[in-house]
TILUM-997890 format. One record per residue (C-alpha): x, y, z; residue number from 1. Coordinates in Angstrom, 2 decimals. Each point is the difference from the previous one (the first is absolute). Layout:
<sites>
c1:c2:c3:k
X:Y:Z:NUM
...
</sites>
This chain:
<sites>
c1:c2:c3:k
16.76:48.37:1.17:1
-1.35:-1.97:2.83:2
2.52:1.20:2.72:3
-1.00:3.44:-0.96:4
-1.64:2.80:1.85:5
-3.38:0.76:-1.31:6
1.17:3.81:-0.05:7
2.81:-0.54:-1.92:8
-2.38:-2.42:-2.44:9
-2.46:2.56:-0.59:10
2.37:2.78:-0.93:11
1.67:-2.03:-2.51:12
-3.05:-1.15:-1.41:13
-1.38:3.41:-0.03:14
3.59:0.78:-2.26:15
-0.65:-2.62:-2.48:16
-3.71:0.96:-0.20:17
0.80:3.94:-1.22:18
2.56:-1.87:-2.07:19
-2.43:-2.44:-2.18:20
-2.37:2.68:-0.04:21
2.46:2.53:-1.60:22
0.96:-2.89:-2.13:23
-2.91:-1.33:-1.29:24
-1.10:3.21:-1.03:25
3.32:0.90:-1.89:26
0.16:3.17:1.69:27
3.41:1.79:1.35:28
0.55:-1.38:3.56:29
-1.92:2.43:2.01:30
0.17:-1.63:3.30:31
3.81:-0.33:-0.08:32
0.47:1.67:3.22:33
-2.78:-1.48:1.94:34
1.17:-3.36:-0.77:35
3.84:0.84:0.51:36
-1.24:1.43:3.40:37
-2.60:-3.09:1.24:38
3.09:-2.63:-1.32:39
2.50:2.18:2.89:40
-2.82:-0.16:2.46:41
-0.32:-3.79:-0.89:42
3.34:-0.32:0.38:43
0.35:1.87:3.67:44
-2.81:-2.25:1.16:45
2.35:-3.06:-1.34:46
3.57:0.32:-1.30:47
0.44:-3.63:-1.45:48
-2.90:0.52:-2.32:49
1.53:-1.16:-3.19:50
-2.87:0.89:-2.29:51
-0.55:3.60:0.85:52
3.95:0.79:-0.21:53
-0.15:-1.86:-3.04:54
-2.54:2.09:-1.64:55
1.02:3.32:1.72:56
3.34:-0.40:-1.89:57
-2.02:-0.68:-3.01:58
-1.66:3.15:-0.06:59
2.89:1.85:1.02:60
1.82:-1.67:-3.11:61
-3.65:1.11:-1.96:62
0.24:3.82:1.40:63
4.21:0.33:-0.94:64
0.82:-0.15:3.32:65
2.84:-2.64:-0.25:66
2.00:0.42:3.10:67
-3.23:-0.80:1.85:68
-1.16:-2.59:-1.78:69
3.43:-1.80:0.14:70
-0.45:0.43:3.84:71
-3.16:-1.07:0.42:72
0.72:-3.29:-2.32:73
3.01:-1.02:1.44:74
-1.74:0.08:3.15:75
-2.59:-2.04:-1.54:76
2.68:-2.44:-1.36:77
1.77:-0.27:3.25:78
-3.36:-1.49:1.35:79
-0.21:-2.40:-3.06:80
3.05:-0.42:-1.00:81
0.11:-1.43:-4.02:82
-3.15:0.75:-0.47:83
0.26:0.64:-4.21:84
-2.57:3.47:-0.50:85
1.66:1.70:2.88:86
3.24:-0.94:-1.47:87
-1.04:1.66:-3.44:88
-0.57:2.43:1.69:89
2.57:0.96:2.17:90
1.86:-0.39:-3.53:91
-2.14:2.22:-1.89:92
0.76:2.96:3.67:93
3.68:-0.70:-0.23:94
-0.11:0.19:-4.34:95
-1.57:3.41:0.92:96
2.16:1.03:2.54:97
3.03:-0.60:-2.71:98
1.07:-3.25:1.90:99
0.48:-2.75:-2.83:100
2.14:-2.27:1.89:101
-1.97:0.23:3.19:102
-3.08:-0.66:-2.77:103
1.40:-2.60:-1.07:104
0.47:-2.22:3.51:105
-4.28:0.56:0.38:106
-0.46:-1.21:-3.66:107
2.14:-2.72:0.16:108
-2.18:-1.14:2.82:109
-3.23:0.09:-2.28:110
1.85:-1.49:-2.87:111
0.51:-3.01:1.81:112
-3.65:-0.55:0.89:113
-2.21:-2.83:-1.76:114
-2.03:2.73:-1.26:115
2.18:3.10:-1.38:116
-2.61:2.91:0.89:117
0.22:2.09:-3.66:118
1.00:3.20:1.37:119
2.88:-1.63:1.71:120
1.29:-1.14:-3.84:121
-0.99:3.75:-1.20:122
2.31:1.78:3.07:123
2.73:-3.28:-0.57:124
0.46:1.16:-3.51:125
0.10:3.87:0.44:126
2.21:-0.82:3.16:127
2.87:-1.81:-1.49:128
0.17:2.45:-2.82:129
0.42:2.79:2.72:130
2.36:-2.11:1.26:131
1.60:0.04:-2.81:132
-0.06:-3.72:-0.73:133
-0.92:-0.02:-3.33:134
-0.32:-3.30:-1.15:135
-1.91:-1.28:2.70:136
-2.20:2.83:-0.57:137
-0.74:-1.07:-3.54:138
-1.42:-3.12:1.11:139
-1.84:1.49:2.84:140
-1.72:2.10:-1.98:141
-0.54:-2.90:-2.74:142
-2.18:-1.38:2.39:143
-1.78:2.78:1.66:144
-1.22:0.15:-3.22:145
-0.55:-3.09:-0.62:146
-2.32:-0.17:3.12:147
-1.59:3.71:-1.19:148
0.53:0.75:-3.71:149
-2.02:3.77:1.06:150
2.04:1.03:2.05:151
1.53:3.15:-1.75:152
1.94:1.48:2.88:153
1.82:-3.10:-0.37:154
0.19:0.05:-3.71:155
1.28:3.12:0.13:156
2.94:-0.72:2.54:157
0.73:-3.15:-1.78:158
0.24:2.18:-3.40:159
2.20:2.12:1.62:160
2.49:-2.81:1.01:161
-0.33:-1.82:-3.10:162
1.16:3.17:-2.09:163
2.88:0.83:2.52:164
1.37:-3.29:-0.26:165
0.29:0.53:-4.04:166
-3.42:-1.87:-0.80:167
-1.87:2.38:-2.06:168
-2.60:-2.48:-2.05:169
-0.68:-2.00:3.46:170
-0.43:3.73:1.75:171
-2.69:0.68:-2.46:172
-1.50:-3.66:-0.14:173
-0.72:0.36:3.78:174
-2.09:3.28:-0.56:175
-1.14:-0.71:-3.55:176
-2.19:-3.17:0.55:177
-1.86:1.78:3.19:178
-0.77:3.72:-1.36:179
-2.95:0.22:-1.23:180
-0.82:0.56:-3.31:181
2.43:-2.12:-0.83:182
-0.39:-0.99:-2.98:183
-0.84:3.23:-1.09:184
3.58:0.95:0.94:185
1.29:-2.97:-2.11:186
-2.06:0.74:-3.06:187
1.88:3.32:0.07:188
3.60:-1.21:0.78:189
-0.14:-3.40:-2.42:190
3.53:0.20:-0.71:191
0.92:-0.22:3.56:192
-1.22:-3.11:0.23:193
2.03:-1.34:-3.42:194
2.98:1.62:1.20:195
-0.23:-1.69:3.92:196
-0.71:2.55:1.91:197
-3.21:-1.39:1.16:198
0.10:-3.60:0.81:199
-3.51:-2.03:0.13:200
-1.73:0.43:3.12:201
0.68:-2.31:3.19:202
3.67:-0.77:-1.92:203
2.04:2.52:1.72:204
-1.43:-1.45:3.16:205
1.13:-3.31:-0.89:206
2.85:1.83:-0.24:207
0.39:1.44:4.05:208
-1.14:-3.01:1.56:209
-1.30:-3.61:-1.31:210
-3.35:-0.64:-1.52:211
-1.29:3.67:1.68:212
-1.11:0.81:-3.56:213
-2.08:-2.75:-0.24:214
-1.66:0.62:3.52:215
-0.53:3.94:-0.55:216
-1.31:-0.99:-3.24:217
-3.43:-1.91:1.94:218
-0.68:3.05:1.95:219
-1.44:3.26:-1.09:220
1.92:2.91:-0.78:221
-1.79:3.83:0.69:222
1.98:2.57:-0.25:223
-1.34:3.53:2.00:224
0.47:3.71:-0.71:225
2.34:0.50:2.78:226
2.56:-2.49:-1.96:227
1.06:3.22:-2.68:228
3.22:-0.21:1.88:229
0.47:-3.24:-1.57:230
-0.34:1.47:-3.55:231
2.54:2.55:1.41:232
1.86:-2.59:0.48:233
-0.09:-1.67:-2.79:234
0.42:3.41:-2.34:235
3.28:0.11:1.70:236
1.49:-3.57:-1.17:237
-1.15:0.98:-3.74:238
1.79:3.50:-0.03:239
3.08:-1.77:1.81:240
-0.40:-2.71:-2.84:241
-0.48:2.74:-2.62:242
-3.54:-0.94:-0.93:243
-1.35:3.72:0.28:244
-3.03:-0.43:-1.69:245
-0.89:-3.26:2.27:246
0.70:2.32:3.02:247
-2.02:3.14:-0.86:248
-2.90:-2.46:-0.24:249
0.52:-1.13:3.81:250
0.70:3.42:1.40:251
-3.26:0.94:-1.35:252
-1.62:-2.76:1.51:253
1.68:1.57:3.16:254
-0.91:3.52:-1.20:255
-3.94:-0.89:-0.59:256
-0.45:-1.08:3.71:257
2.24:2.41:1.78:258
0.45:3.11:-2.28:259
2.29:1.49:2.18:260
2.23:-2.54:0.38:261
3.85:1.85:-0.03:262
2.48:-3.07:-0.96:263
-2.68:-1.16:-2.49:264
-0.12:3.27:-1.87:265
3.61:0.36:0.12:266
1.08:-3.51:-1.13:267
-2.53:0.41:-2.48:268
1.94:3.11:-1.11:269
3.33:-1.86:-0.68:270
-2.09:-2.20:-1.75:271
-1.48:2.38:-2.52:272
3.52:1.62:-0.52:273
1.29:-3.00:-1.34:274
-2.72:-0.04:-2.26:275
0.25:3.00:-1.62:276
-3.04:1.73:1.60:277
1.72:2.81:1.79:278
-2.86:2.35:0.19:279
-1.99:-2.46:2.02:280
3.05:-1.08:2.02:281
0.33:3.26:0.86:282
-3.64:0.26:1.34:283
0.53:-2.95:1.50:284
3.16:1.62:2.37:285
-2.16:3.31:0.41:286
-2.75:-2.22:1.33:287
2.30:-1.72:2.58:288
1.37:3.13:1.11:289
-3.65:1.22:0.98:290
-0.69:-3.09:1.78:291
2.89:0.16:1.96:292
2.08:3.34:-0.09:293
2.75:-1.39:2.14:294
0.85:-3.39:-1.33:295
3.65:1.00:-2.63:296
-0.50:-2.48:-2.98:297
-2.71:2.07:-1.64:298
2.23:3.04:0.19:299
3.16:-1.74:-1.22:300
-1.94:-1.26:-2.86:301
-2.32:2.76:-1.27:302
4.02:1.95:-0.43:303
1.58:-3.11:-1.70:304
-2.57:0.20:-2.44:305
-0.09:3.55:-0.67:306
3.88:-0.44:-0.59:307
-0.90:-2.30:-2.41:308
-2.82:1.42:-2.19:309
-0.08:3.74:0.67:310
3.71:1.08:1.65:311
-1.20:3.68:-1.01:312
-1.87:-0.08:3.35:313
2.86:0.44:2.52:314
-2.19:1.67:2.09:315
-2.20:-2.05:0.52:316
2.31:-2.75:-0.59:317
2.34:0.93:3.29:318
-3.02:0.56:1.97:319
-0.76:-3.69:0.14:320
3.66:-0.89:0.64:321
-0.13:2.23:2.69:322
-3.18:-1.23:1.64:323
1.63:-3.24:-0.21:324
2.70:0.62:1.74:325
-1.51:2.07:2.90:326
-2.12:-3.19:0.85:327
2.90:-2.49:-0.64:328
3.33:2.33:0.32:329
2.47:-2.69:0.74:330
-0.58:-1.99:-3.01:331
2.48:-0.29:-2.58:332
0.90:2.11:-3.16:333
-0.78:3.36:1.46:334
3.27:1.40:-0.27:335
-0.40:-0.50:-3.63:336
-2.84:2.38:-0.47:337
1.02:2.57:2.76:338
2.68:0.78:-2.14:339
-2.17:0.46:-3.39:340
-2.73:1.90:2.38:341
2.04:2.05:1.52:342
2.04:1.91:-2.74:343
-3.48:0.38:-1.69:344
-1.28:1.90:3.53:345
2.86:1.98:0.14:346
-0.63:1.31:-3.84:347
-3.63:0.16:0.64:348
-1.13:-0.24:3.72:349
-3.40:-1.28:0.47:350
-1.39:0.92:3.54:351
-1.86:-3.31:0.43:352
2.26:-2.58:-1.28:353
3.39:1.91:2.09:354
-2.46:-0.46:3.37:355
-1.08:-3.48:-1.38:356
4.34:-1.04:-0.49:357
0.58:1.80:3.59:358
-2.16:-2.28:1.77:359
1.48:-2.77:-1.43:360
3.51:1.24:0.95:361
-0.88:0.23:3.38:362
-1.49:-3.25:0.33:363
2.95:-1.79:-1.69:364
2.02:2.06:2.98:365
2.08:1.81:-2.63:366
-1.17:3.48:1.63:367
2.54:1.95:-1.89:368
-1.57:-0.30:-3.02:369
-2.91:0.62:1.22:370
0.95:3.60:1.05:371
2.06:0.59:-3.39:372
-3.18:-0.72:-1.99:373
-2.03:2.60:2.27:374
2.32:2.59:-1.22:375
-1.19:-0.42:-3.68:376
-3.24:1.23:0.58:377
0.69:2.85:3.19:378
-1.88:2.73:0.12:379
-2.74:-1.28:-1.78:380
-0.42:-3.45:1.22:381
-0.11:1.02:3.50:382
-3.52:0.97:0.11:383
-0.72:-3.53:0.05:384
-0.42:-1.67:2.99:385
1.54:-3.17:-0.99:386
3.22:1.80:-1.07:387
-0.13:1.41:4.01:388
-0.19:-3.77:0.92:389
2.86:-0.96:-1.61:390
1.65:2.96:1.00:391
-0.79:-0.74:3.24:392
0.86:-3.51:0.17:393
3.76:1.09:-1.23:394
0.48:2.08:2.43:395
-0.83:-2.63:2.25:396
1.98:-2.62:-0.91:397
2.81:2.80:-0.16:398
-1.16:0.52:3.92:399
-0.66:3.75:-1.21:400
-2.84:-0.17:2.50:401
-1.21:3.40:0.04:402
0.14:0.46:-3.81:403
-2.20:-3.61:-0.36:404
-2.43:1.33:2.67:405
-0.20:3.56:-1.89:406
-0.80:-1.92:-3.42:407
-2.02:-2.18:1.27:408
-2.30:2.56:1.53:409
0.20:2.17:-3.19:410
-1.51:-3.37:-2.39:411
-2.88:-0.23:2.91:412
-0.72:4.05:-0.54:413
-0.31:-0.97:-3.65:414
-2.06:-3.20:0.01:415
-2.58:1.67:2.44:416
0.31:3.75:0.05:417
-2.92:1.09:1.50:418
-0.52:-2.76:2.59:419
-2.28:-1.92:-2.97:420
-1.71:-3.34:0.59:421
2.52:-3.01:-1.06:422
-0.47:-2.95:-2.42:423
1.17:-2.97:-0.40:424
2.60:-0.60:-3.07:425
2.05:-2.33:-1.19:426
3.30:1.23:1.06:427
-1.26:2.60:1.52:428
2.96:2.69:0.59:429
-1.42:1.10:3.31:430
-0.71:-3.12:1.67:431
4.40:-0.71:-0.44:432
0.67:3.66:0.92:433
-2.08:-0.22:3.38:434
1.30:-3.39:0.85:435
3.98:1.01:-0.77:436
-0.60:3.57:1.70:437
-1.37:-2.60:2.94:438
3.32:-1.65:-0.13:439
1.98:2.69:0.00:440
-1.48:1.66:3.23:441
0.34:-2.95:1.83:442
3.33:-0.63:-0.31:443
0.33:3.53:1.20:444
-2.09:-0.78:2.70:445
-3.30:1.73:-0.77:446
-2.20:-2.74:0.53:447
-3.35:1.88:0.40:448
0.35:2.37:-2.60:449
0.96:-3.37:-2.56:450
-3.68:-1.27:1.19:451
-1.54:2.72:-0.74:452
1.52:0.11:-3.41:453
-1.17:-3.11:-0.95:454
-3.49:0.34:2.22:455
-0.71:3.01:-2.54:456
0.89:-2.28:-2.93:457
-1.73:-2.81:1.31:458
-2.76:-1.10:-2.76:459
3.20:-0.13:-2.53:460
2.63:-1.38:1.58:461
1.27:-2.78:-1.79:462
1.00:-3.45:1.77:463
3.08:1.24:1.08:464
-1.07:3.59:1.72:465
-2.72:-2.12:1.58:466
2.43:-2.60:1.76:467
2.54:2.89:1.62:468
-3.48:1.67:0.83:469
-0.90:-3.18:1.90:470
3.36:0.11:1.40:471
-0.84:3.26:1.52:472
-2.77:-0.20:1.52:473
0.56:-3.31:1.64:474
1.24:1.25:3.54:475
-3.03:2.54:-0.38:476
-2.79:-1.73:-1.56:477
0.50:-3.73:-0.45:478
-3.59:-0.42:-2.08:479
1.36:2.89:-2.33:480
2.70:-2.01:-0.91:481
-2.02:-2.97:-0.29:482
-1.89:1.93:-2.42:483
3.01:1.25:-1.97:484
1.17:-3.18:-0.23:485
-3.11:-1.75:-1.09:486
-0.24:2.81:-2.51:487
3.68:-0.60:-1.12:488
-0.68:-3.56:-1.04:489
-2.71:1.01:-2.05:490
2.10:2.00:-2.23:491
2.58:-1.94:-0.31:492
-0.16:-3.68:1.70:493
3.54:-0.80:0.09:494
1.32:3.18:1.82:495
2.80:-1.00:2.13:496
-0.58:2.38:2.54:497
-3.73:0.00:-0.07:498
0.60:-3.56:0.50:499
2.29:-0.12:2.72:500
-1.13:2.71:2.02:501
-3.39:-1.46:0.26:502
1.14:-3.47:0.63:503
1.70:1.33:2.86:504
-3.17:1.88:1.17:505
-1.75:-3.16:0.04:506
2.30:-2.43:1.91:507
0.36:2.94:2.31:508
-3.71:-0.47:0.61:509
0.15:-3.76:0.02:510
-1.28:-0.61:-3.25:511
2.99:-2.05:-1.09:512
-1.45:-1.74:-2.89:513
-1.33:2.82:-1.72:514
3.85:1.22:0.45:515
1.42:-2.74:-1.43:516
-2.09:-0.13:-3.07:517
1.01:3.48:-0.52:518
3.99:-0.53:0.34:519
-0.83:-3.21:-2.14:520
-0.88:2.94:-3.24:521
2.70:1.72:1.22:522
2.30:-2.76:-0.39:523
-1.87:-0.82:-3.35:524
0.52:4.04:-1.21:525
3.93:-0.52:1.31:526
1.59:-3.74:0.14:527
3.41:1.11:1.13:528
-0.59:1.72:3.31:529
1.27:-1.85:2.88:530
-1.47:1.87:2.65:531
-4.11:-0.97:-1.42:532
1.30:-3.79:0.03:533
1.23:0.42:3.74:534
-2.87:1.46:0.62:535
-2.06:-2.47:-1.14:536
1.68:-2.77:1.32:537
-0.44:1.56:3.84:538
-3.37:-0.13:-1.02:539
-1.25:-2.66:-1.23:540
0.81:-1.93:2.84:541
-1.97:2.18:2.68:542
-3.17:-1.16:-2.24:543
0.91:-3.86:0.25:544
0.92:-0.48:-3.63:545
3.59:0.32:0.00:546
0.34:-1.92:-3.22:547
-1.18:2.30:-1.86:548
3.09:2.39:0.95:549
1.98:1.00:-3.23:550
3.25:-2.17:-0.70:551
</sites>
């Protein structure tokens, strides 16, 4: 640091001060903007300093701020270039920022070094398999753990290759010999290990890459809490293997760390079925629905049960179907039970189940059912506001503009009658009647009466009413929208238009990067559109990193 001014010196070491005191006392990074902001000063007083770019990508990296910290390494690596830990970690920035090949060309750099850096092996490994080259992977993860035997994250991912590539007992090996107890596990599974399903520890190793058994075996293995995912994991390559009993012992593992772990209890469900223990798989399913009300498994299999051991139940039995199929209504065999469900409503019409089947009409497009189902339950279903919904959403699609407006305005008079103080529900009826009223009146060109709709709605609107509320108010009130679309994300981070529209907001105001991560979800949330990718490749380049432009 010799040729560097003393300014720039003492800001940096002022950064790497708040950092090893943060550090040493094990306590969240509290300084985290301070130092970001003395390592740009540092910076402005000297642009080739390679050690405060260097660590200023680091914490970006640290604070999941991966765009930044790519930028801020690959500046530092331009000043040194080959230099093997800036390498990692422009790796470990362009793993994150779903760039495997481009990954790949850093790590290849560290790879080569006399001294492999250990995270470099660790992002190698999970790299190639990302890259789908899955034999390499194998060995790259043989000796990542061969080098770090405690590693769980990579246990797990190395698990989870092992079993897709049709090697159950080495999938389990991998995790077995590291979770701790276990030998506890063992003493409760013997026959697994008779019947080869465990092999002895450090032998599967052997196995991905030479003698990295034997090395993993002369280091210490400690497995931490945080690591239940790799019991997960490992539940799921017994039930795949049909060893239920072995894999209601590992989701429990899961279970007793993180209680409300969703795929846990649900795998642990199908597990339990198999058994014979359908009243506890069935708590199992109930569990996982109130953990996560919107994921479809639990639904799907809490009815395919009931079919099973008490088909008297049709009720309750359809219910679950239908729930299913209003969160996933595109997957397959639903034209099988539409027909069962459907002659049963028409003999016996059930308010909440006809209202449940219209919404998934409408959202598998087929509108004209949905408006022949509504008839089987007129007069008396139409107190309801979600039967005005639907109604109203016909009419729409049908462009009967002035009958959707009128129902739509009659389900709002019923949700809030007498101007009452709104809540927030889960599919709440008035938060999708304000935001399709909204819709409505501006295509008919009623623009300020649509914000005041959804102004008056506000504390309810789902992701959805908030985005065209954003849209709005942008012309009027640009920090509105900001606000809208802050809120959006909240509800619901991968809302396309939340997404876009405040991308847009924020290269507008020059704050490309923060754009681009945002139209990087949205690319995530949909792979296919064209126009994101353009986008982002007229982008990237007007921040100096055009590799990192989509293909």
């Amino acid at each position: 640091m010799t040729d560097i001014p003393e300014k720039a010196k003492k800001l940096y070491n002022e950064a790497v001060r708040i950092l090893s005191e943060d550090l040493s006392q094990q306590r969240v990074l509290r300084g985290t903007d301070i130092v970001i902001e003395n390592l740009k000063e540092a910076i402005e007083e000297y642009d080739p300093f390679f050690e405060a770019w260097r660590l200023l990508g680091e914490i970006y990296l640290g604070t999941e701020e991966p765009l930044d910290g790519y930028r801020a390494l690959k500046r530092a690596y331009d000043l040194n270039v080959g230099d093997v830990n800036v390498a990692t970690l422009l790796g470990e920035a362009s793993l994150v920022l779903d760039r495997p090949h481009l990954a790949l060309e850093y790590l290849e750099v560290a790879h080569k070094a006399e001294k492999v850096p250990l995270g470099a092996r660790k992002l190698i490994a999970m790299t190639l398999a990302q890259a789908e080259k899955w034999q390499e992977a194998v060995r790259a993860f043989g000796e990542a753990l061969a080098k770090d035997p405690s590693d769980g994250d990579i246990r797990r991912k190395c698990a989870e290759l092992l079993a897709r590539l049709g090697k159950p007992a080495e999938a389990v090996s991998v995790l077995a010999d590291y979770l701790d107890p276990y030998r506890d596990f063992i003493d409760k599974q013997p026959l697994l290990i008779k019947s080869g399903w465990i092999l002895q520890p450090g032998a599967v190793l052997n196995r991905l890459a030479e003698g990295a058994g034997n090395r993993a075996l002369e280091k210490e293995t400690v497995a931490r809490p945080e690591d239940y995912r790799a019991w997960y994991v490992m539940g799921n390559v017994f039930l795949d293997g049909e060893k239920y009993e072995a894999a209601v012992v590992c989701y429990k593992r899961a279970l007793r760390v993180h209680p409300d772990y969703y795929d846990a209890l649900h795998n642990m469900g199908l597990a339990l079925v198999e058994m014979g223990r359908t009243e506890d798989a069935h708590q199992m399913y109930e569990s996982a629905v109130e953990t996560d009300p919107d994921s479809p498994e639990a639904y799907m299999s809490i009815a395919e049960l009931m079919e099973e051991v008490s088909p008297e139940d049709v009720d309750e039995i359809a219910l679950n179907y239908l729930m299913f199929y209003r969160i996933a209504p595109e997957t397959e065999g639903f034209e099988e039970l539409e027909t069962e469900l459907r002659q049963r409503l028409e003999a016996t019409p059930d308010i909440a189940q006809i209202l449940l089947l219209g919404q998934v009409y409408l959202l598998r497009d087929e509108v004209e059912k949905a408006e022949q189902v509504l008839r089987l339950i007129e007069p008396a279903g139409s107190g309801e506001a979600m039967f005005q919904w639907i109604r109203g959403r016909v009419h729409h699609e049908q462009e009967r503009l002035a009958e959707a407006e009128k129902a739509y305005r009659s389900g709002l008079e019923i949700v809030d009658p007498d101007g009452a103080e709104p809540t927030m529900e889960e599919d709440n009826p008035e938060a999708k009647l304000r935001f399709d009223l909204a819709s409505l009146l501006e295509e008919t060109g009623k623009v300020s009466e649509a914000s005041e709709i959804l102004e008056d709605g506000y504390d309810i609107l789902n992701a959805d009413g908030l985005s065209l509320f954003a849209e709005l108010m942008v012309g009027r009130s640009p920090e509105r929208a900001m606000q809208a679309w802050e809120k959006a994300l909240t509800l619901d981070n991968d809302n396309p238009d939340a997404l876009m529209g405040l991308a847009n907001r924020l290269i507008e105001t020059d704050r490309i990067g923060e754009g681009i991560v945002l139209y990087e979800q949205a690319l995530d949330a949909d792979p296919e559109s064209e126009d994101i990718v353009e986008k982002l490749r007229e982008l990237y380049p007007r921040i100096g990193v055009p590799e990192l432009s989509p293909p």
